[in-house]
C-alpha positions as YAML, in Angstrom:
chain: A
units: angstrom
residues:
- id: 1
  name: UNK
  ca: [-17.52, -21.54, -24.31]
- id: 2
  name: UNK
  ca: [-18.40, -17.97, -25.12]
- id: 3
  name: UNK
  ca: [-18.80, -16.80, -21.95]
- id: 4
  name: UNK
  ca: [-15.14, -16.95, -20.91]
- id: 5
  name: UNK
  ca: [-14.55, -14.55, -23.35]
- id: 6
  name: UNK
  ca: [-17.13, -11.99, -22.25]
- id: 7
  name: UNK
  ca: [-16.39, -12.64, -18.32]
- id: 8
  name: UNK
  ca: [-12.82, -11.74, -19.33]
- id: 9
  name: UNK
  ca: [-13.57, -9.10, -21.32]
- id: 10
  name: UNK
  ca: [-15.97, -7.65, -18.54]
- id: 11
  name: UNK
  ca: [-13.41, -8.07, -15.85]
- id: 12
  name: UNK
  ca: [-11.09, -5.94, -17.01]
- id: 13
  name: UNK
  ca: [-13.56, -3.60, -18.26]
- id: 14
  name: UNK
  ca: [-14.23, -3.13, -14.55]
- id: 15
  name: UNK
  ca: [-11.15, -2.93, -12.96]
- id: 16
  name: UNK
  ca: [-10.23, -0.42, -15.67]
- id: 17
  name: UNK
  ca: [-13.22, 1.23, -14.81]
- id: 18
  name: UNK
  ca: [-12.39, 1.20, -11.00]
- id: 19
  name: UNK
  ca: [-8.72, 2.73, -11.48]
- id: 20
  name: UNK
  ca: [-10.08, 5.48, -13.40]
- id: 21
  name: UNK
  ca: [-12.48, 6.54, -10.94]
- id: 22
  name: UNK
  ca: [-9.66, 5.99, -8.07]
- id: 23
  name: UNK
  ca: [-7.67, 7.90, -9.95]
- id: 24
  name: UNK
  ca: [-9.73, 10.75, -10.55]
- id: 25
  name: UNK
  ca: [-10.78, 10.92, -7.09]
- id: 26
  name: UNK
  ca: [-8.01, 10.85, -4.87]
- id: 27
  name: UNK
  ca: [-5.99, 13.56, -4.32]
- id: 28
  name: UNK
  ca: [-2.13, 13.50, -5.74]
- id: 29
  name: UNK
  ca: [0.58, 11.75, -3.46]
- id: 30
  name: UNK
  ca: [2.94, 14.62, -1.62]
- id: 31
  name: UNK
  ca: [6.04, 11.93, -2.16]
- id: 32
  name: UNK
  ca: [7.94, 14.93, 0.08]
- id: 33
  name: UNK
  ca: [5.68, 14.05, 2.74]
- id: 34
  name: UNK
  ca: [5.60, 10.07, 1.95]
- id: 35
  name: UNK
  ca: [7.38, 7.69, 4.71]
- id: 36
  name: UNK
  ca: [10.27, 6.08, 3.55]
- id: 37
  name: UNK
  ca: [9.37, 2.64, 2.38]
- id: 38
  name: UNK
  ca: [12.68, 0.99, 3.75]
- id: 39
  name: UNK
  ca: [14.17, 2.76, 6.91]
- id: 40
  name: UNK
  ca: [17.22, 0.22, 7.49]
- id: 41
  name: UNK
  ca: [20.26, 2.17, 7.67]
- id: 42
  name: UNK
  ca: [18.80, 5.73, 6.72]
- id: 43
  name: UNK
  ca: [19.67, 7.28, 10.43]
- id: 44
  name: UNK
  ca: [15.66, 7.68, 10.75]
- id: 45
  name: UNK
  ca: [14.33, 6.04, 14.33]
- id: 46
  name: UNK
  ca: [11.79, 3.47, 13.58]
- id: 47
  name: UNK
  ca: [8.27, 4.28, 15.03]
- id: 48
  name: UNK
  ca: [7.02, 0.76, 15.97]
- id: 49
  name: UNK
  ca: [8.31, -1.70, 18.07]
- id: 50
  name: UNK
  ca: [8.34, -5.42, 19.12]
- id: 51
  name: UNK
  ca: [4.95, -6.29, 20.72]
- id: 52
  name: UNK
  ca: [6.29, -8.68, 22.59]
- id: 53
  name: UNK
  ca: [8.94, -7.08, 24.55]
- id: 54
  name: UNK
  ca: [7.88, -5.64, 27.91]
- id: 55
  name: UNK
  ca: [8.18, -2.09, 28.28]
- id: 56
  name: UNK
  ca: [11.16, -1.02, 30.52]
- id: 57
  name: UNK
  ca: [12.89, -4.58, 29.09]
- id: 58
  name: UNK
  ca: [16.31, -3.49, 27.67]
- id: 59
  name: UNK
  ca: [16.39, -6.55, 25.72]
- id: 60
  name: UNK
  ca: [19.50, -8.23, 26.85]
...
């Protein structure tokens, strides 16, 4: 029953491990440049669209 402990314990040894190195590697977020997360109602024009609407379909 030891070994619970010690899987644990290397676990988040690991993932600590992992977000350090993530962290010092990637460059820093430009939240300036950074889409919005939630575009309802901001005035932006959303950039996707339905895949299953045919193109030239006006929808109604």
């Amino acid at each position: 029953m030891k070994l619970k402990p010690l899987l644990r314990a290397i676990f988040w040894a690991g993932l600590l491990l992992f977000l350090a190195w993530d962290w010092s590697r990637s460059s820093p977020i430009d939240l300036r440049q950074e889409p919005p997360l939630i575009a309802a109602g901001s005035g932006q024009e959303v950039s996707g669209g339905l895949c299953t609407m045919a193109s030239g379909d006006s929808g109604s």
